[in-house]
Each structure stands twice: as structure tokens, then as C-alpha cells.
C-alpha positions as CSV (number, residue, x, y, z in Angstrom):
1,X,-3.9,161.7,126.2
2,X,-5.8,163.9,123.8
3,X,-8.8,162.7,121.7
4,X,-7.0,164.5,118.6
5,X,-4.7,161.6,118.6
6,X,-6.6,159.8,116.0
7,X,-6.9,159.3,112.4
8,X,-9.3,161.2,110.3
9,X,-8.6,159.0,107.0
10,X,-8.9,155.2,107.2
11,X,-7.8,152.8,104.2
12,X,-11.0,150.4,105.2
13,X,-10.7,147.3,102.4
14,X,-10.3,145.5,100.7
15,X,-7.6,142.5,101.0
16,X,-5.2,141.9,98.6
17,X,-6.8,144.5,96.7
18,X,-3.2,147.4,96.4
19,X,-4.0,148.9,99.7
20,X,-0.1,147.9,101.1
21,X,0.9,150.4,98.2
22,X,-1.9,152.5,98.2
23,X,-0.4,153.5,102.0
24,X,3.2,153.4,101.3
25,X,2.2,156.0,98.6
26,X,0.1,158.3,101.1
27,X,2.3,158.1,103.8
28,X,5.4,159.7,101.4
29,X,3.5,162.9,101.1
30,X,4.8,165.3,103.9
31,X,1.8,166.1,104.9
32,X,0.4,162.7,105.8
33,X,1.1,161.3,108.8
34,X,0.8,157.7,109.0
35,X,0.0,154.7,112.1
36,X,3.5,153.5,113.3
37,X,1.7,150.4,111.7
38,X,-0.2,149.8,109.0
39,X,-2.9,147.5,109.5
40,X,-3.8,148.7,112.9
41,X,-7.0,146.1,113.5
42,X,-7.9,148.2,116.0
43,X,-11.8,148.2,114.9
44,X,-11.4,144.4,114.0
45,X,-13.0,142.9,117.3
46,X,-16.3,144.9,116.0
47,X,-16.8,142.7,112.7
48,X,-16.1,139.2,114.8
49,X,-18.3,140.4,117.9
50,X,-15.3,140.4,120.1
51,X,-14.8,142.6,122.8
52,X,-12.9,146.1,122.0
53,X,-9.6,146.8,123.0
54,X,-8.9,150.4,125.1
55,X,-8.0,153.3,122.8
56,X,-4.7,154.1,124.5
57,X,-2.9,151.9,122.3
58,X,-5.0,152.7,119.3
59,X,-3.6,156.8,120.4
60,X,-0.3,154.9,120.6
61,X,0.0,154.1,117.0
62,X,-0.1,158.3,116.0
63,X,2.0,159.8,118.7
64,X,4.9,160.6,115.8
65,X,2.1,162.3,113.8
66,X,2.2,166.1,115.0
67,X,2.0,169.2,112.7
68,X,0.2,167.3,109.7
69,X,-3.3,167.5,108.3
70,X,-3.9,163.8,107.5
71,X,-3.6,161.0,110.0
72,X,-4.0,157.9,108.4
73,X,-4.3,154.4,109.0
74,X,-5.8,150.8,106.5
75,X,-6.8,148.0,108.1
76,X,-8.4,146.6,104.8
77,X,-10.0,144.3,106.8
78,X,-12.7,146.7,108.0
79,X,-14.7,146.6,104.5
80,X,-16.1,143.5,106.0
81,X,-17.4,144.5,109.5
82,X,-20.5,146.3,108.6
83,X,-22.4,148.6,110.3
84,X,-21.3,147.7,113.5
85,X,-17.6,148.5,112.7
86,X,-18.6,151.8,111.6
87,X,-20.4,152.7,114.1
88,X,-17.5,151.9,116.3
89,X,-15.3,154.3,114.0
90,X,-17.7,156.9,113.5
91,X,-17.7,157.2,117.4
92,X,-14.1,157.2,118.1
93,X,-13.6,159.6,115.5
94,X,-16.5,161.8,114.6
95,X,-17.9,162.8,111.6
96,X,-14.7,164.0,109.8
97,X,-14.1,160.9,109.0
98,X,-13.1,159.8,105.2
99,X,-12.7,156.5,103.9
100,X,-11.0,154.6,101.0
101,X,-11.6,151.7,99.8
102,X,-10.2,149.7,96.9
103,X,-11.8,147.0,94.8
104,X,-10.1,144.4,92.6
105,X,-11.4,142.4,89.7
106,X,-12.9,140.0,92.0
107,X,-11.1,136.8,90.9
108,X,-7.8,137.9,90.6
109,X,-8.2,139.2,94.2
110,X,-9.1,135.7,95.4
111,X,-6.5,134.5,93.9
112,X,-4.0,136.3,94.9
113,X,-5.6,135.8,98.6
114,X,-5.5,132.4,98.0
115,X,-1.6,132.7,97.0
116,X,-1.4,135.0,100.2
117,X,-2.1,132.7,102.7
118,X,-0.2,130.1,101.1
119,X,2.5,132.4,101.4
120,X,1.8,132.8,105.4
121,X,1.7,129.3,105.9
122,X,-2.0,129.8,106.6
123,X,-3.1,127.0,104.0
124,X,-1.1,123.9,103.2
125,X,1.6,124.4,100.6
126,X,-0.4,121.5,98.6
127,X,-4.0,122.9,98.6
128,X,-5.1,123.3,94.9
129,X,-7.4,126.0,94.0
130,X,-10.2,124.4,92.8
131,X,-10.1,122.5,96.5
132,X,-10.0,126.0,98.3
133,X,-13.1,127.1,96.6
134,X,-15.2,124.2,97.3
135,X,-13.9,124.4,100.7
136,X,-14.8,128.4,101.0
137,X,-18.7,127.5,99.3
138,X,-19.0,125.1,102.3
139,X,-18.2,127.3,104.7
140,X,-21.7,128.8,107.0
141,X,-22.1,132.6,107.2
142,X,-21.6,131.6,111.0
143,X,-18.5,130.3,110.5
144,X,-17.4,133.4,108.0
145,X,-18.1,135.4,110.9
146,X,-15.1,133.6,112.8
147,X,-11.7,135.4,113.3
148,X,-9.8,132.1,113.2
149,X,-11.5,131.1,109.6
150,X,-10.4,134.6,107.9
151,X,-7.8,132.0,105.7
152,X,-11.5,130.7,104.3
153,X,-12.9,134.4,103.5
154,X,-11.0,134.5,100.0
155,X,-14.4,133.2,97.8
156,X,-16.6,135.9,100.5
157,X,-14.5,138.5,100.2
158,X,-15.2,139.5,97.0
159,X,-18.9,139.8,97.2
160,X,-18.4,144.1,97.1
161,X,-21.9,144.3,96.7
162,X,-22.8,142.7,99.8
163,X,-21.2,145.3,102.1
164,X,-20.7,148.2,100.5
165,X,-23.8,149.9,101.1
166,X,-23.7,150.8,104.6
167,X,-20.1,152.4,103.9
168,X,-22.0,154.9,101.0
169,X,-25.3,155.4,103.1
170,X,-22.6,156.3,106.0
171,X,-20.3,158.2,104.7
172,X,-21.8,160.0,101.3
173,X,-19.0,162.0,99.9
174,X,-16.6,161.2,102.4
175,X,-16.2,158.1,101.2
176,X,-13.8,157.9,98.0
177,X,-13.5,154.1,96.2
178,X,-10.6,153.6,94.0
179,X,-10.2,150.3,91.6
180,X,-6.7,148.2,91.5
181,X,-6.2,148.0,88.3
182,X,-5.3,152.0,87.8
183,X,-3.7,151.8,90.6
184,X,-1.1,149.5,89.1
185,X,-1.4,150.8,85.6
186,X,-1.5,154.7,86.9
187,X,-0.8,155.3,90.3
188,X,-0.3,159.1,90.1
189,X,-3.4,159.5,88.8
190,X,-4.8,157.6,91.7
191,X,-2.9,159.6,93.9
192,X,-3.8,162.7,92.4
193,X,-8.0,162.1,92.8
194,X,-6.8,161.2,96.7
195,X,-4.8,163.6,97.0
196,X,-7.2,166.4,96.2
197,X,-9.9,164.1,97.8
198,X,-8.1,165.2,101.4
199,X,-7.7,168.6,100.4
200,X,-4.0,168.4,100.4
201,X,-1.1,170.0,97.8
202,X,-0.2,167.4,95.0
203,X,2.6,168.7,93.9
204,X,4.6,166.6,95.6
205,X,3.6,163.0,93.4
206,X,6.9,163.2,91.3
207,X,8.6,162.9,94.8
208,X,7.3,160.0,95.8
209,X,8.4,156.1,95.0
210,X,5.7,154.0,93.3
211,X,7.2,150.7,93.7
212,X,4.6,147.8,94.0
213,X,4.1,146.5,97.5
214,X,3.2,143.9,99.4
215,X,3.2,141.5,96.5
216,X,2.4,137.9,97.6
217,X,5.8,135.6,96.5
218,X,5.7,131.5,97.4
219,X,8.9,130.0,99.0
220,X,11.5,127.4,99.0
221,X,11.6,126.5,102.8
222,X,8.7,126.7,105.3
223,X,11.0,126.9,108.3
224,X,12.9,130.1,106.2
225,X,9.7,131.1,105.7
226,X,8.6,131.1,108.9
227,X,11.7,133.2,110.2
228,X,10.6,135.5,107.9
229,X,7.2,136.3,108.9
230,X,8.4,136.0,112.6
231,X,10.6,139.1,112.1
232,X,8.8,141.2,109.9
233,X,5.8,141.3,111.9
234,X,8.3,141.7,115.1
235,X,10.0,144.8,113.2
236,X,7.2,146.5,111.5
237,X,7.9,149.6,113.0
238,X,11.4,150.0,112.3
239,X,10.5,148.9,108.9
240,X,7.7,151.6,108.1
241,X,10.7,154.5,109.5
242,X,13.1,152.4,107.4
243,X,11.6,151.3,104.1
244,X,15.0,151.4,102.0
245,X,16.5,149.1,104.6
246,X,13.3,146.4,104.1
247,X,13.3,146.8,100.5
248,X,17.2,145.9,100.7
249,X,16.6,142.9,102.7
250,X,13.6,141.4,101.1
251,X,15.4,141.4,97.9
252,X,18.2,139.2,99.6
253,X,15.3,137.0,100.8
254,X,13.6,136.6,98.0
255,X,16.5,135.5,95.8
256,X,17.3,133.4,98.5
257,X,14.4,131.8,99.5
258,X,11.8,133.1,97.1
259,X,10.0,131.5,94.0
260,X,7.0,132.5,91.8
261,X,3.6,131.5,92.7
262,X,2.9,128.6,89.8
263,X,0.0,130.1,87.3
264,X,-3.7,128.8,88.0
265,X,-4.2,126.6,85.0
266,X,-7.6,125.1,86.8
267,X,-9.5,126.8,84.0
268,X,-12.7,124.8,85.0
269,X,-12.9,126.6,88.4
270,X,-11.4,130.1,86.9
271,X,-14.5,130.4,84.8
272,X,-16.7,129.1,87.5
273,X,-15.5,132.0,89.7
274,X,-16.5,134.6,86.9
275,X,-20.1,133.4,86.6
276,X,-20.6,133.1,90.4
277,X,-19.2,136.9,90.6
278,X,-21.1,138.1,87.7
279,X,-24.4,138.7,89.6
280,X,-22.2,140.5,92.2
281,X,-20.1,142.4,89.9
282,X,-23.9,144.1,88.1
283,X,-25.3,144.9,91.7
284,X,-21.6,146.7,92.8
285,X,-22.2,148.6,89.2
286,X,-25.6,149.6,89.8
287,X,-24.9,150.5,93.1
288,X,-21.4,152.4,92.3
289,X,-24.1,154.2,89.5
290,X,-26.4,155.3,91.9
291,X,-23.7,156.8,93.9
292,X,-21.9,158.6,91.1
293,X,-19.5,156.7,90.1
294,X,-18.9,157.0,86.5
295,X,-15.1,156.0,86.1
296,X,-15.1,152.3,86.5
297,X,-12.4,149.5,85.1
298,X,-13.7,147.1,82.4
299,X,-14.9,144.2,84.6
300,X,-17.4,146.3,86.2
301,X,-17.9,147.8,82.6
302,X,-18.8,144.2,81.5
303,X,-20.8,144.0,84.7
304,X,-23.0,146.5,84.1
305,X,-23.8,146.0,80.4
306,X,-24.7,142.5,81.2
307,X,-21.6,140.6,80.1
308,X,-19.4,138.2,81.8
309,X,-17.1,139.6,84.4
């Protein structure tokens, strides 16, 4: 099978962060081609120290991508695996590699992780927040390391500053970082930057959807719920070809089965989270700074002028 079969744009991080949408978007322009799935995790084994998979299957995910300039695939995961996952990318797919990533005001990310795994029956229905976070603080870097404790990595994954400089010393100006919040508040903007960021036309952004995706939703019954995740990770190719058709029938779900996530009124361990982020939040400004990033949303404004995230 030919090495071309490979994606030379990778949506690399971060969780919970807009990256579901941030794909559907892409993968609507004609001249994107996208993985048969989207999250991939075919680099994955490289940030747990797990043996790699063969690349057949990996070739497998872009055989329907023929005739188009961008191959794509976001595994948001990634953002996490460090030099060694990059190195693994970087080999398999040379140096025409570019990269996205996509940060998140770094408490509203947690939790809506936090939510997430709820919502995958990952953490027990009854798990407050303020428990989750004491939990995550007691958690080793060791055990962080650990596939099986990625429902723990909400309070950890929103240390940016920790691992993003081996993704800018890596990749320079093929690297492209995007925040969440204009992503929800102007997404054709976004898409524009990107757009032009691939070298590709974007005239074609009044064609394409920009409905919110993947948003995490909690639920009236487990076993329903259960079902559910069963069949949509069973079907997710048939959904990516078919998007109306999942649209449809997550509606029906969700007004069947579907409830809104309670608000976090632990206000104690809210403001907590924003002064153990705050150091993080200054480094990621300094470092996006030193990069050239002068466009930044205003928790990372507040970062870097000293305040409270």
C-alpha cells in the first residue's frame, strides 16, 4: 500500500477543548479529506509506552481520501504524548507535517471533562467535583502515565504549558494553535486562519454547517446509556458518511433519554482550580509570546498581565 496514504494535517489536542467540531468543520470543505474516524489513536501507544500498532490499518483509515490536498485526522489526545509521540508522527509522515491544536480556558475544560466521563460511564454518576479533584491531585505522574487512568487526567490536562513546547520547538510554523472560545463565538473566522493555514480556497465557509459538536449531555438511564455508547462507537463510520442521519437520531435520544449536566455550584473548589492554573496559564502566555502569538482570549490576557485566570 503506498506511503502517500497518510495524513499531512493532524488535529493533535486537546480534550474536550471543540476539536469534535473543529473536524466536522474541516472535513466539509471539498478539498479535505478526512480518517474514516476521527480520533484515530493510532500514535496513542507512544504517550503510554505501549507497543505500536502496524501502519496498514492506520493506511486503512484514508483509503476514501483520493484527489484532495488535505488528509486529515485529531486524535486530541496526542497533545499529551510528548516528544516521543512526535517523533513517532514526524517519522511516519515526514516533515510536511502541520499540526492544530486547540486550548480551552483551562477550568471550563476540566469540567466539561469531568462531565464527559460522567457521561461515558467512566466515573460514577455520584462523584462530586470537588472529590474528582482531590482524587486527580493524588494521582503520581506514574500513574498519569497509565492508559487505564486517562478518566483521572481531567486536573493534568490542562497544564498547556507543560507540553507544549516540544510541539513549537518541533514544528515552528507548521504548527497553528487556535483557542475554544472563538471557536464557539466565531467559527468562520477560525476556519478562515485554518483554512489559509493549509493553503486551501476559503470560499467555500458559507457552505459548510457550524453546528456545535460533540457536546457532553448526562442521562436518565445508565443501561440506555450504555446502548448508546455501544452503537455509536460500533457505527462511527457510517456516521462520519452520514452525519444528517446521526444528528437525527441523537436528537430522538436526547429527548428521550437525555438531561442537562447540573451547574457546578462547588464555588470553593471552582476558585481553587483558577489559582492552581494561574501559574500555568502566565508560562502558556509567555511561551505563546515568544512564539508569536499575539491574538489570545481573555484568560490568557489576564494570564499574562498578572491577574487571575
Amino acid at each position: 500500500m503506498s506511503a502517500t496514504l497518510l495524513p499531512n494535517l493532524i488535529i493533535a489536542g486537546v480534550n474536550k477543548a471543540g476539536t469534535t467540531s473543529l473536524f466536522t468543520y474541516l472535513s466539509q470543505h471539498p478539498r479535505v479529506g478526512a480518517s474514516a474516524v476521527k480520533e484515530t489513536c493510532h500514535f496513542l501507544p507512544l504517550r503510554y509506552g505501549e507497543p505500536m500498532p502496524g501502519i496498514e490499518a492506520y493506511h486503512a483509515q484514508f483509503a476514501r481520501v483520493v484527489g484532495k490536498p488535505v488528509w486529515m485526522e485529531s486524535t486530541p489526545g496526542y497533545f499529551f504524548g510528548g516528544q516521543p509521540l512526535i517523533d513517532g508522527m514526524r517519522e511516519a509522515m515526514g516533515d510536511d507535517l502541520q499540526v492544530v491544536l486547540v486550548f480551552r480556558e483551562p477550568v471550563a475544560r476540566l469540567v466539561s471533562f469531568f462531565n464527559f466521563k460522567k457521561s461515558t460511564l467512566e466515573l460514577p454518576a455520584d462523584l462530586t467535583l470537588g472529590k474528582y479533584v482531590e482524587r486527580c491531585r493524588a494521582m503520581s505522574d506514574e500513574s498519569l502515565r497509565k492508559r487505564e487512568n486517562n478518566p483521572w487526567f481531567g486536573l493534568e490536562g490542562g497544564k498547556y504549558a507543560d507540553y507544549l513546547p516540544p510541539w513549537v520547538r518541533t514544528f515552528g510554523d507548521r504548527l497553528k494553535i487556535v483557542f475554544a472560545e472563538e471557536l464557539q463565538t466565531d467559527p468562520s473566522a477560525v476556519l478562515r486562519e485554518l483554512f489559509a493555514f493549509v493553503g486551501i480556497d476559503g470560499d467555500e465557509i458559507d457552505r459548510i454547517g457550524l453546528t456545535l459538536e460533540n457536546k457532553s449531555t448526562d442521562f436518565r438511564s445508565a443501561s440506555a446509556q450504555r446502548l448508546a455508547i455501544g452503537l455509536n462507537r460500533f457505527g462511527e463510520r457510517f456516521w462520519r458518511s452520514h452525519p444528517g442521519i446521526k444528528r437525527s437520531l441523537r436528537r430522538a435520544y436526547y429527548a428521550l433519554n437525555g438531561k442537562a449536566f447540573e451547574p457546578q455550584t462547588d464555588q470553593d473548589t471552582l476558585a481553587g482550580l483558577h489559582v492552581f492554573y494561574e501559574p500555568y496559564n502566565r508560562r502558556l502566555a509567555q511561551q505563546l509570546d515568544a512564539a508569536g502569538y499575539s491574538k489570545r482570549p481573555d484568560w490568557l490576557t489576564l494570564a499574562a498581565a498578572g491577574g487571575a485566570a
